[in-house]
Every structure is written in structure tokens, then in C-alpha cells.
N, C-alpha and C positions, 0 to 999 in steps of 0.2 A: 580365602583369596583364590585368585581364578588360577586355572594351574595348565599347564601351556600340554597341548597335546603331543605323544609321540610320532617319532618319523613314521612308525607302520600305520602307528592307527591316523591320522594325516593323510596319508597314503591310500588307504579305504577311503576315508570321508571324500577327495579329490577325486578318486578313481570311479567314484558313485556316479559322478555324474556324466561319465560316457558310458558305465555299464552298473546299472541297478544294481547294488546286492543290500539290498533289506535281507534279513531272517524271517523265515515264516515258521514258527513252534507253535505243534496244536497237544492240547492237551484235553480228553474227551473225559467225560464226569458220567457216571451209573445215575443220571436221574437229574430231575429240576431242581434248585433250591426251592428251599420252604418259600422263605424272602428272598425273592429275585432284587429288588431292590437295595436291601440290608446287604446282600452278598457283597453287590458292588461296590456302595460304601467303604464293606471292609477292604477289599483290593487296594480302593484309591486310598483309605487311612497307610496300611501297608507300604505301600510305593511312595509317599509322603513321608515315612519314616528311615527309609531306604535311599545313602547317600547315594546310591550307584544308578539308583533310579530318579535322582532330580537335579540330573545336568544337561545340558542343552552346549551346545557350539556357539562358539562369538570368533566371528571370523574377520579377524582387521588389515592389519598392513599385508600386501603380499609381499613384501621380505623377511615376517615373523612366522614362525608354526601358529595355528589356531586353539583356543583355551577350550577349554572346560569353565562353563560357569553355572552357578545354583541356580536352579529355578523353581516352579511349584506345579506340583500335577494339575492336569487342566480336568475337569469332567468329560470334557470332550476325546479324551484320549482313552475312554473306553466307550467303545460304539456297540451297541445292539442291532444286527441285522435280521430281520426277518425275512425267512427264504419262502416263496409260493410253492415248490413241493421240499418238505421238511424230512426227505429222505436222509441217511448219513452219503450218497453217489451225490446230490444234489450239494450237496455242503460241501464237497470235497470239490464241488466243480466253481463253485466262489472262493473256497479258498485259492485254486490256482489264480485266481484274479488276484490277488490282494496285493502284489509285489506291485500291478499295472500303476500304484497310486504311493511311488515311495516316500519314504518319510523326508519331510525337510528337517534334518539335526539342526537345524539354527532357532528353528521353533520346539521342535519336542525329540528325541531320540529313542522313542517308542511308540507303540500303539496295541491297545487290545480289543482283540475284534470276538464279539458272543454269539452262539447261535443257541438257541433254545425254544421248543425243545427238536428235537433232532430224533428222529425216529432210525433202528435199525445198524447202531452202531454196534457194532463188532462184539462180542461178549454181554452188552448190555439184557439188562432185563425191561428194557422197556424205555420212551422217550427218554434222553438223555440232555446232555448241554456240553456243545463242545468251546471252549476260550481259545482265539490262536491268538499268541502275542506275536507281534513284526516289532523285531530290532534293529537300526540300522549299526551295519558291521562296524563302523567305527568304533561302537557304544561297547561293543562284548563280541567276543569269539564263544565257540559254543557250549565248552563249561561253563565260562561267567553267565552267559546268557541261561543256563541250567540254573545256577545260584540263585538269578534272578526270580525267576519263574516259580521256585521252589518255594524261596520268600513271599511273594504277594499268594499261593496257594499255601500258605498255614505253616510250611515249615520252620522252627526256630533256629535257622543258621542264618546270622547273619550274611552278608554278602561282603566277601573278604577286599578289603582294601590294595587297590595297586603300590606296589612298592616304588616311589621312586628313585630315581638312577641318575648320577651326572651324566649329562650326553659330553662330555671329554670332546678334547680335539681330531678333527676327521683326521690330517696327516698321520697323528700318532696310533689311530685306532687304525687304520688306513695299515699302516708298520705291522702291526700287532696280528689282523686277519692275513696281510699275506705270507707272514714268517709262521701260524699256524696252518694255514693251507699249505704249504710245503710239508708243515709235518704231517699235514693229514695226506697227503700225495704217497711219502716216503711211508707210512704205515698202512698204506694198501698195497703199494706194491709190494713189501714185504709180508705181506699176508697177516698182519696184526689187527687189520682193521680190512671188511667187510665190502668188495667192489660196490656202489651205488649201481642201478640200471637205468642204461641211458635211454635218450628220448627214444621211439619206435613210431611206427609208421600211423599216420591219421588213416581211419575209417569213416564211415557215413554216422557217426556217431560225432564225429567230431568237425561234420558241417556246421553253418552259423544255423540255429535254431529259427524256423521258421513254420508257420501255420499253428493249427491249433498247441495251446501247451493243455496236460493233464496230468495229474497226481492221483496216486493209489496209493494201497496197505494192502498190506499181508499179518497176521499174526500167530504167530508160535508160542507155545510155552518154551521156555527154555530147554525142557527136557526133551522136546522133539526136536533140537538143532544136534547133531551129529559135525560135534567138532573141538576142537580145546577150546573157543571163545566164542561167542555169539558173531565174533566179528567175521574168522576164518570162516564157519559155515556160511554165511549171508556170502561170502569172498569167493568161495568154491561155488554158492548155487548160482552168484552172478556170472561166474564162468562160462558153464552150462547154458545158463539163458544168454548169454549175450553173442557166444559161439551161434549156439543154435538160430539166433534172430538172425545173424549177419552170415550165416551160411556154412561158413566154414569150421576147422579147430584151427586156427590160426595158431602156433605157438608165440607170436608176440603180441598177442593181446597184455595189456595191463591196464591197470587201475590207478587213478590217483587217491590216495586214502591221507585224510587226515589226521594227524597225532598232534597230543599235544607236546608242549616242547616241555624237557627239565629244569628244573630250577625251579625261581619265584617269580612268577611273572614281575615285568616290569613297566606294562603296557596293557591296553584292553584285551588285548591280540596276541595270544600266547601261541600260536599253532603254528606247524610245518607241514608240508606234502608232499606224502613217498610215494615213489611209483612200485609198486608190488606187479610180479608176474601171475596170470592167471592160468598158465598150462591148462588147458579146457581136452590138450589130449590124454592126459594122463589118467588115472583109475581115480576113483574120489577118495580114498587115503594119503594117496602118493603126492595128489595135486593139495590135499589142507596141510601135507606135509611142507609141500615147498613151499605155500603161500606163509603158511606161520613162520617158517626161516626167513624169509624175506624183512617180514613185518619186525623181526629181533631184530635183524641184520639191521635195517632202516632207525631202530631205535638206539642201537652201538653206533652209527653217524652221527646221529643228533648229538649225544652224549661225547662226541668228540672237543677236544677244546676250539675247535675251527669252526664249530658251528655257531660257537656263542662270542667267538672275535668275529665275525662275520654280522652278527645280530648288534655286537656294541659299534662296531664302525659303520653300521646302517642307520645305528640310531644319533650319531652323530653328524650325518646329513644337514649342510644350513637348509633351511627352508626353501630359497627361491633354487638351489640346484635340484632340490626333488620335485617342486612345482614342475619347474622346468622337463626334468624326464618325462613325469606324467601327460604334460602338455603333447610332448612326443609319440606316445600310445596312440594307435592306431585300430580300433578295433574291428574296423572292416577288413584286415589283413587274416589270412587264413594260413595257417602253419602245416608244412608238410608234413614234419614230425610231433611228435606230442608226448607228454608226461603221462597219460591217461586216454585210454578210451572211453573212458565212464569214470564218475566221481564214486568214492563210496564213503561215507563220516559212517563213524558210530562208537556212540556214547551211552554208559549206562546213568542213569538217573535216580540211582536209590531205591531205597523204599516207598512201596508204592502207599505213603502218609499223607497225599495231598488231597487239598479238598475244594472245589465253590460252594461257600455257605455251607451246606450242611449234607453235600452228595460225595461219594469219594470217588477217587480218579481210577479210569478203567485202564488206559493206552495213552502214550503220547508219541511224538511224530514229529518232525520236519522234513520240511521238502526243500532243501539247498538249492539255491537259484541256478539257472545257465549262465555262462559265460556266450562269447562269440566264437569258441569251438570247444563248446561242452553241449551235444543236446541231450545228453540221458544220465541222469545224476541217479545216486542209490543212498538211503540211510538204515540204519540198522541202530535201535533206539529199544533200550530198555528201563523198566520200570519196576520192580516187587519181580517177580516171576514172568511177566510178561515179554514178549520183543515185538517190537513193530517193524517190519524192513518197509519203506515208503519207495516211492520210485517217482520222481520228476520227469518230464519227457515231450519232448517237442515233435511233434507231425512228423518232420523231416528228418528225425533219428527214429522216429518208433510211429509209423502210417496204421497199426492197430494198439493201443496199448492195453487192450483185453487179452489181446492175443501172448502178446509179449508176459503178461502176469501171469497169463497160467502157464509159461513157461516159468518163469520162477517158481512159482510157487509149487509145479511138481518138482523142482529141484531141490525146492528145501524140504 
């Protein structure tokens, strides 16, 4: 039976269509398959078996939420491009295309794009094959969207079913987040519970994204990241490079960073975004020290019970009143103050067990889209021993993005 979609993820799928945010997840392979052909087959077998990967959108009354309904993988939903220089710079400069063409979720809620072979990728021994899968956000936030990926590349973990949740009455849920928002008020001011940090000042990073867009990598072994997490190092060397690109040590520089939220998901879209301090003046122990206290501090919020009255009287939303707000988004509007100077996500992805057909997997990657004041987004993506930090970046936040990477990259 068709199963009615949540208020967040509703929310993405409506949101899409004033501001793109498909998923673009690459995942690069040590070599060609034997059978390029047989490969794909098994993919699409794969994704055929896989409930999370054969649903599509059915979008009817605009006074009802939109369904989820079955549907069956097309062939067409895995495209083979062939690039005229078959560099891995050349391929990364198609992939930053790929978002220009996003998905329509009424027809399919994915796509996966192959390049093969692909010369010059990062650790490879030679032509490789890189698969990007584009997810549109409504479909998965970027665990799920990992599960996925994992599954149609060989792994035996299925892709864990959303729990669903009564959406209750707004009034009563309405009651509930703001009698826990009071406690969460009273438990900060009495120092129980951890001050959030508030908006801080927009920089040229957080103009609307305009002229050329490009994506890069960097990669580490892990043992060359000097920090308690792969996340805090990538967070410290973003400091560094981000200072140094925009001039200054600004002490209110921060970051928007992704977490995921506690609990069981109850929605596709399990995540929040903290804003962490990047101290870019402090020594590089002192500054992975405050960024990791932030990043705890940010997950003792979450873990508040206001966070999660907050999330059930959001998901109690009727329909045409969230319509309605979205309808109200403005995206040409430009904020003075901001949650983030720069985005940063990072996920690790397991063991590095996956495979096309019969190559195993070197690296994998995403490059999180812009918003209309986000032009230089960062991810930090791990795999077996490996990490990738990627970097997205628009003209108008970063006018060399060569330059800017070998700033990171002597950072980390």
C-alpha cells in the first residue's frame, strides 16, 4: 500500500524545486570489470530487490502529504558516459554537472551515472571505473543513502526499513515542544545542558553561488590525519584553509556540520546541523580541542528531549500549512548572519568490501550541493583505511580552486 510521506521529507521533495539538492555519491573502482555488461545487470537485479530503491513519488491533492509508491527500475536509470579525455580531473569536471539535470522523484528517485575507464584515479593501479549514484534528498539522507549504495555494490546488509510514527495532533504536539523548550532554556541557563552557538556573521563564502562550479579530493590514510576523528582533523585543516583563503583569523568563523540525529529514524531524513566554532587563531591542538567539545556539546542538544518534541510537532504539520510556508521561501534573499561559513558532512562508510562486477572499491566521495548562501561546501568520507575530504565550490566563493586545495591539503 502507498505510504504517505513525511513532513521533512515533503519538505525536501517541495524545497527541490526552488533549490536543487539531488545527492551526488561517487564511488571509484581499482580497474574495469571483466563484464561491463553482466556488472550492470547485477546492480539493476540489486536495486530491484531493494524496497528502498523502488519507490517513486505520486503527488495528488495539494491538501494531502505526497506517497511513496512501488515502482520497477528502469535500464535507463543507469547511464554509461563516455568522456573524450578519460582523465580522473576530466571526470570530476562531469560530475560537477550532474546536479545541472535533477531527478524528477515522480518518475524515478535515483540515478546512476558510470564512467569507464577512467584513467589516473587517486591510488589506482591503472584505468579504473568510477559509478556516481544522484539521490534526490527526499529518497535518503546520507546514511540511508550509504546503505543504499552499499547494497547495489555487493554488500549483504539489507537497507533498514523506516519506522513509522503517528503524526498526532499539531495543537497537542505544538504543547509538548514548547513545555520541553522551556526545559531546555532552564537547563542551559543552569549550566546542565551545553549553550548552542548562534548565527555569526556572513562572509564571501556565503554569497549566492555564481560562475563556474568545481569539485576536488584529497586523500589520506587515516593514520596521517592528526586528530581524535577523521572529522575534527578535516574541521581543524578547514580552518586553516578557509582563514587563509578569506584573509583573515577571524574568531567567528564556523561551520555547518551534519550529524545524524538519535533514535530510529522515522523518516528518510534523519539529520541535524550544528554550527561548530573553527578558532583558526588558536595552535592546532587547542583549536581540534575546542572543535571536538563543540561537536559533544552539539550532540548533548540533540539528545535533549526538545529536540525530539520539536521533530514530532514538525512532523505533525497538515500538509497545505507546510505547502504554504515553503511557497513563502525566498531564495534570492541573502542573510546577514549565518549557521556556517562552509558546510562540512562526514561519514564513514565501512569496510572497504564493495565491488563493480569483479574490481574492488578504491575511494568514495560526495560533493553536497550549494544552497543560495552556501558557495563552498567540504566532505570528509571514509572507507576500509582510506578518507576522501572532497570540496564543492562556486567561482564566487573560491575564484582559484587549485589554489585553495593546496591550501587544505598542506593543512591536513
Amino acid at each position: 500500500m502507498p505510504n504517505r510521506m513525511t513532513a521533512i521529507d515533503a519538505q525536501f521533495y517541495w524545497l527541490s524545486a526552488k533549490v536543487p539538492s539531488d545527492e551526488i555519491m561517487l564511488y571509484a573502482f581499482d580497474g574495469q570489470p571483466t563484464d561491463f555488461e553482466r556488472a550492470v545487470e547485477e546492480l539493476g537485479t540489486r536495486a530491484q530487490e531493494c524496497n528502498a530503491l523502488t519507490i517513486r513519488v505520486q503527488d495528488g491533492s495539494p491538501l494531502t502529504y505526497p506517497r511513496w509508491v512501488s515502482t520497477a527500475v528502469e535500464p535507463s536509470q543507469i547511464v554509461r558516459h563516455h568522456l573524450d579525455d578519460d582523465s580522473w580531473h576530466s571526470c570530476l569536471k562531469t560530475v560537477a554537472r550532474l546536479a545541472d539535470d535533477p531527478l524528477d522523484i515522480r518518475r524515478a528517485a535515483w540515478r546512476m551515472h558510470v564512467f569507464t575507464p577512467v584513467r589516473d584515479i587517486p591510488g589506482s593501479t591503472g584505468p579504473g571505473t568510477v559509478a556516481v549514484m544522484q539521490f534526490a534528498h527526499a529518497l535518503c539522507d546520507g546514511p540511508r543513502a550509504i546503505n543504499m549504495a552499499a547494497w547495489l555494490f555487493g554488500r549483504e546488509v539489507p537497507v533498514p526499513a523506516v519506522a513509522r510514527e503517528s503524526r498526532g495532533f499539531l495543537p497537542w504536539r505544538a504543547i509538548e515542544a514548547a513545555r520541553a523548550h522551556r526545559r531546555q532554556l532552564s537547563d542551559t541557563h543552569s549550566g546542565l545542558l551545553p549553550a548552542a552557538i548562534g548565527p555569526r556573521p556572513a562572509r564571501a563564502t556565503n554569497a549566492r553561488p555564481t560562475g563556474r562550479r568545481s569539485v576536488r579530493t584529497l586523500l589520506r590514510h587515516r593514520s596521517q590525519l592528526d586528530g581524535p576523528t577523521a572529522t575534527v582533523a578535516a574541521l581543524a585543516a578547514v580552518s586553516g584553509a578557509l582563514s587563509g583563503h578569506l584573509g583573515n583569523r577571524d574568531e567567528s568563523l564556523v561551520a555547518e556540520v551534519t550529524m545524524a540525529k538519535p533514535g530510529v529514524p522515522h523518516s528518510h531524513n534523519h539529520f541535524a546541523n550544528a554550527t561548530v566554532g573553527l578558532y583558526p587563531g588558536l595552535s592546532r591542538p587547542a583549536r581540534a580541542q575546542r572543535i571536538a567539545a563543540d561537536l559533544a556539546n552539539a550532540r548533548r542538544r540533540s539528545e535533549h528531549p526538545a529536540a525530539r518534541a520539536e521533530d514530532r510537532a514538525f512532523a505533525a504539520t497538515p500538509a497545505p500549512l507546510l505547502r504554504w510556508g515553503i511557497g513563502l521561501f525566498d531564495p534570492e534573499a541573502q542573510p546577514s548572519q549565518v549557521s556556517g561559513n562552509t558546510v562540512v558532512s562526514s561519514i564513514y562508510r565501512g569496510p572497504a568490501d564493495l565491488r563493480f562486477g569483479d574490481v574492488p572499491v578504491l575511494l568514495t566521495a560526495v560533493y553536497p550541493g550549494l544552497s543560495p548562501a552556501m558557495g563552498l561546501v567540504h566532505g570528509v568520507w571514509g572507507i576500509g583505511d582510506v578518507v576522501t575530504v572532497s570540496v564543492h565550490a562556486a567561482e564566487s566563493a573560491v575564484g582559484d580552486i587549485d589554489e585553495y586545495l593546496a591550501r587544505l591539503d598542506a593543512e591536513l
